[in-house]
MINU-121228 format. One line per 4 residues: number of its first residue (from 1); for each residue x, z, y of C-alpha. Coordinates in steps of 0.2 Angstrom, whole numbers, plus 5000, padded with zeros to 4 digits. Layout:
<atoms>
NUM = X/Z/Y | ...
</atoms>
This chain:
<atoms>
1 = 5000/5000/5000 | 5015/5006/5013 | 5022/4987/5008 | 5006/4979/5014
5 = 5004/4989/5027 | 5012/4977/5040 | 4997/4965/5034 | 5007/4952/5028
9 = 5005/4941/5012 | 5017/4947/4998 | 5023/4939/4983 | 5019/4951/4968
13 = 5037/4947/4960 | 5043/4949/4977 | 5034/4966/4977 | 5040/4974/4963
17 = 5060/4971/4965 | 5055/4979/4984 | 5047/4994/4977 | 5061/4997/4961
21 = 5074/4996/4975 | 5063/5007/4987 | 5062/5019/4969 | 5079/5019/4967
25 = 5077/5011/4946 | 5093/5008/4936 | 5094/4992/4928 | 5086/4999/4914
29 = 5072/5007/4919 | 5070/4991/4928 | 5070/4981/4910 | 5061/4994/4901
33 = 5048/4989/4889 | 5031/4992/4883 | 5030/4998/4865 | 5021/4982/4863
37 = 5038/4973/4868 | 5025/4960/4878 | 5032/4966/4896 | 5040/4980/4907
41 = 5034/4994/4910 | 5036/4991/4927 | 5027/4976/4927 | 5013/4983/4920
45 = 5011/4998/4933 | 5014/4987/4946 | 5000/4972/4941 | 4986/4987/4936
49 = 4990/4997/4952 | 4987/4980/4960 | 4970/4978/4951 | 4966/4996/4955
53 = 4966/4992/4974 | 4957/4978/4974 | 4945/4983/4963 | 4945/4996/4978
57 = 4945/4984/4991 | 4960/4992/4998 | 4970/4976/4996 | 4964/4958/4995
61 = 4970/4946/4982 | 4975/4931/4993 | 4980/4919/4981 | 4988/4918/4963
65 = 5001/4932/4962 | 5000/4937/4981 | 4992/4949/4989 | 4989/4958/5007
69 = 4982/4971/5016 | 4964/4975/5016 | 4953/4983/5031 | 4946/4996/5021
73 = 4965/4998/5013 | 4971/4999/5032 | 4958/5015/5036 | 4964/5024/5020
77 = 4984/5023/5026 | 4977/5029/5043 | 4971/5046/5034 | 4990/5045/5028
81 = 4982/5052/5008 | 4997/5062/5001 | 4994/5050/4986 | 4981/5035/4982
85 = 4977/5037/4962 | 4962/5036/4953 | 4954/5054/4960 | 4955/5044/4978
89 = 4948/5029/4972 | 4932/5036/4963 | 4925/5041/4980 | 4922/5017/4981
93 = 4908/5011/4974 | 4916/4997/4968 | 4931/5006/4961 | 4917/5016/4949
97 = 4907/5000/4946 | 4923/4995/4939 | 4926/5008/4929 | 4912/5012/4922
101 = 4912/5029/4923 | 4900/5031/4937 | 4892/5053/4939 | 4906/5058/4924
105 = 4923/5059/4922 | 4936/5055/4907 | 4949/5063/4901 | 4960/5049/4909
109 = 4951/5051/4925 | 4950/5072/4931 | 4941/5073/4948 | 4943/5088/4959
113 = 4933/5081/4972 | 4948/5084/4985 | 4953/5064/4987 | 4969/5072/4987
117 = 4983/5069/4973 | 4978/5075/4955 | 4992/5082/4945 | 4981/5081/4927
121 = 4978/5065/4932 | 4985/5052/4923 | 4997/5040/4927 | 4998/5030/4912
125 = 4990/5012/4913 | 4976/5007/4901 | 4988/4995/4891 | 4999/5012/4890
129 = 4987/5022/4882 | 4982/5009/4872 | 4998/5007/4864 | 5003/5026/4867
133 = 4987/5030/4855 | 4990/5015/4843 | 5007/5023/4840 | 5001/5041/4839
137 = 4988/5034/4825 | 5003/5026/4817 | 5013/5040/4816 | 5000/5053/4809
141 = 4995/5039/4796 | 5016/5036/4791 | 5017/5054/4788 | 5000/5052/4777
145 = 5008/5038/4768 | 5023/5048/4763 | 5015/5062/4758 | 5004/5052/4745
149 = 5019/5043/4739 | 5031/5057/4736 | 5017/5064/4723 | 5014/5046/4715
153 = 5018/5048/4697 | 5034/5036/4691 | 5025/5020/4684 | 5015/5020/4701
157 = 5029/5023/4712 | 5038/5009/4705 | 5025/4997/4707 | 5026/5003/4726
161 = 5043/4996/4729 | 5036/4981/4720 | 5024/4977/4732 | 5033/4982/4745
165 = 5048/4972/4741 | 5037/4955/4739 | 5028/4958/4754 | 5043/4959/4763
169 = 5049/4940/4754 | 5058/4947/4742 | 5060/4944/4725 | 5049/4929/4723
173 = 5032/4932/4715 | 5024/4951/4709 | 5026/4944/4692 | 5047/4940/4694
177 = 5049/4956/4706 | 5040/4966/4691 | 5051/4956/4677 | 5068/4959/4685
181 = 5067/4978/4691 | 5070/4987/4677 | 5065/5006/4676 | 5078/5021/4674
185 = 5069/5033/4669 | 5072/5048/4682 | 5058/5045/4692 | 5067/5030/4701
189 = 5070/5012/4697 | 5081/4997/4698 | 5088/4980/4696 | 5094/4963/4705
193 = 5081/4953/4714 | 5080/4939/4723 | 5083/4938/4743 | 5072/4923/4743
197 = 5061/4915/4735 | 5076/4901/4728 | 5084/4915/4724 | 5101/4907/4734
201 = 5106/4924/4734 | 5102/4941/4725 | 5100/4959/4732 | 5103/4974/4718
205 = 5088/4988/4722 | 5090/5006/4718 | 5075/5017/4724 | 5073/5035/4720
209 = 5058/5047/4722 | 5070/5061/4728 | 5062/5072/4742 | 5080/5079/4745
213 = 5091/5067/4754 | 5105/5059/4745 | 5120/5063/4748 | 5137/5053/4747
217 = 5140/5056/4729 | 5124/5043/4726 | 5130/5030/4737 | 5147/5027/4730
221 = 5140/5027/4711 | 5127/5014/4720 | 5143/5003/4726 | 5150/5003/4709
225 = 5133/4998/4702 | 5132/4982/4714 | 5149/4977/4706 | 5143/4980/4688
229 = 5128/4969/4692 | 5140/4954/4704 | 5129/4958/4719 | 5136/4960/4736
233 = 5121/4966/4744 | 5112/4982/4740 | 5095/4991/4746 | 5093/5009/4742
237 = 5077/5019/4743 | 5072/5034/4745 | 5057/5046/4748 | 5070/5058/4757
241 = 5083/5056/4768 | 5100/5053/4767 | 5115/5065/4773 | 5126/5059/4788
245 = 5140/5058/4773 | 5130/5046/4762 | 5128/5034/4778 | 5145/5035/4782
249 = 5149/5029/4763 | 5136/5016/4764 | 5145/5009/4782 | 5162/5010/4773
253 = 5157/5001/4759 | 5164/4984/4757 | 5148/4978/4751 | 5132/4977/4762
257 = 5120/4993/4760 | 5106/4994/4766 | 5097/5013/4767 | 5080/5015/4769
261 = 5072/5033/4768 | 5055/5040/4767 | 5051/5036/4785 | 5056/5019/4787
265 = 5048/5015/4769 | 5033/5020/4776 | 5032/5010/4793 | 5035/4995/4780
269 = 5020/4998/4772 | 5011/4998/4785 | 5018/4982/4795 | 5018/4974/4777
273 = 4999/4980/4771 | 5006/4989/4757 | 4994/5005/4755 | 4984/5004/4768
277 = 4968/4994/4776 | 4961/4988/4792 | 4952/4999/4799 | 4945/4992/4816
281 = 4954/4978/4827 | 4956/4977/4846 | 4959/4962/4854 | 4966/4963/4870
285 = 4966/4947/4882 | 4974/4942/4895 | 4970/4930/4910 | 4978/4915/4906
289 = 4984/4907/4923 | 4989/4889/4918 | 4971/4887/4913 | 4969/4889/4933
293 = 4982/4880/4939 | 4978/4868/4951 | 4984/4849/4946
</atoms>
């Protein structure tokens, strides 16, 4: 709003390198991302606090990514607001129309009535706490996941890293997966599958239904296994964790280890579909601006 005030028309690009600068943002905080990875964090504080106000009619939406100063926008600065957030913004008819929240409040919007800042008031975006509570789902149902798989009786748990690994693109088909990883018999299993569905190359598997992290001692018998079986590359599983020895043993190794513990097996359940379902499914849209541009 201060940058409008001098009732100019402003470039929102322009805008937000003004204001990072006026905020004093490293480099990094200038670059940092959504969870999402789609854009900056910046950017998308900057574009919804652009939306707010106009929505507000404090600023006015002059032409495709510019903006300026709006009359009602040039009253609020008069009153000099220690802060202009939501609670301010509730007192516009067509900020509340907008909204949708018209006589109640949220717990992303806490009125005091004051028009003053908020301090329980939030100052995450909408897109923010979409993908803040996405991740938040995600995490409670990972831990869910582990649970359930570190109970999962042996023939069970090796059909697990079956699917897992062919849902990935490993090992061909379920059927050559299946065929080629053999089962040890201490509640784990193993054998040498195919990275690719040609099998060019081949990846020797060891996963173990360990709670306990592995240790070191594992990893090196895991090396010496890859040589038995003439694989250069190994991926070892586990329900557990591993000790910082055992990932320095794995980095030392002259062959190439991957470890993957409980956690991480989990989150590749979920992005692979392994063990879980769709729920419900949000789309959200965007505007798309080439479909307005003007030929």
């Amino acid at each position: 709003m201060k940058l409008a005030a001098d009732g100019q028309e402003h470039r929102t690009i322009e805008a937000m390198d003004t204001i990072a600068d006026q905020l004093g943002l490293s480099a990094a905080e200038r670059e940092y991302l959504l969870p999402s990875g789609t854009q900056t964090q910046l950017y998308n504080r900057v574009t919804w606090a652009l939306t707010y106000l106009s929505k507000s009619m404090l600023i006015e939406k002059s032409a495709r990514g510019r903006f300026k100063i709006a009359p009602r926008g040039e009253e609020v600065l008069r009153k000099n607001p220690a802060r202009i957030g939501n609670t301010l913004l509730l007192q516009f008819d067509e900020f509340r129309a907008f909204k949708g929240k018209k006589n109640r409040t949220s717990a992303n919007v806490v009125a005091t009535g004051d028009g003053e800042g908020d301090k329980a008031e939030t100052l995450l975006t909408p897109l923010e706490q979409v993908e803040g509570g996405y991740n938040e789902l995600r995490e409670a149902l990972a831990d869910e996941l582990l649970s359930r798989v570190r109970v999962m009786k042996p023939k069970s748990f090796e059909q697990l890293v079956v699917d897992v690994l062919v849902a990935m693109g490993y090992g061909g088909s379920q059927l050559d997966a299946a065929q080629v990883v053999g089962k040890s018999g201490d509640g784990g299993i193993d054998g040498v599958i195919k990275e690719d569905r040609l099998g060019l190359d081949m990846v020797y598997v060891q996963a173990k239904r360990y709670t306990a992290d592995v240790g070191p001692g594992a990893i090196r018998e895991f090396v010496g296994s890859l040589g038995e079986h003439k694989a250069t590359k190994g991926v070892f599983i586990t329900c557990g964790g591993f000790t910082s020895g055992a990932k320095e043993a794995a980095m030392k190794a002259h062959h190439r280890i991957v470890l993957i513990d409980g956690d991480q097996l989990a989150q590749y359940m979920i992005d692979n579909g392994v063990g879980v379902a769709d729920y419900k499914t949000y789309t959200v849209k965007k505007l798309d601006s080439d479909y307005f541009d003007e030929t």
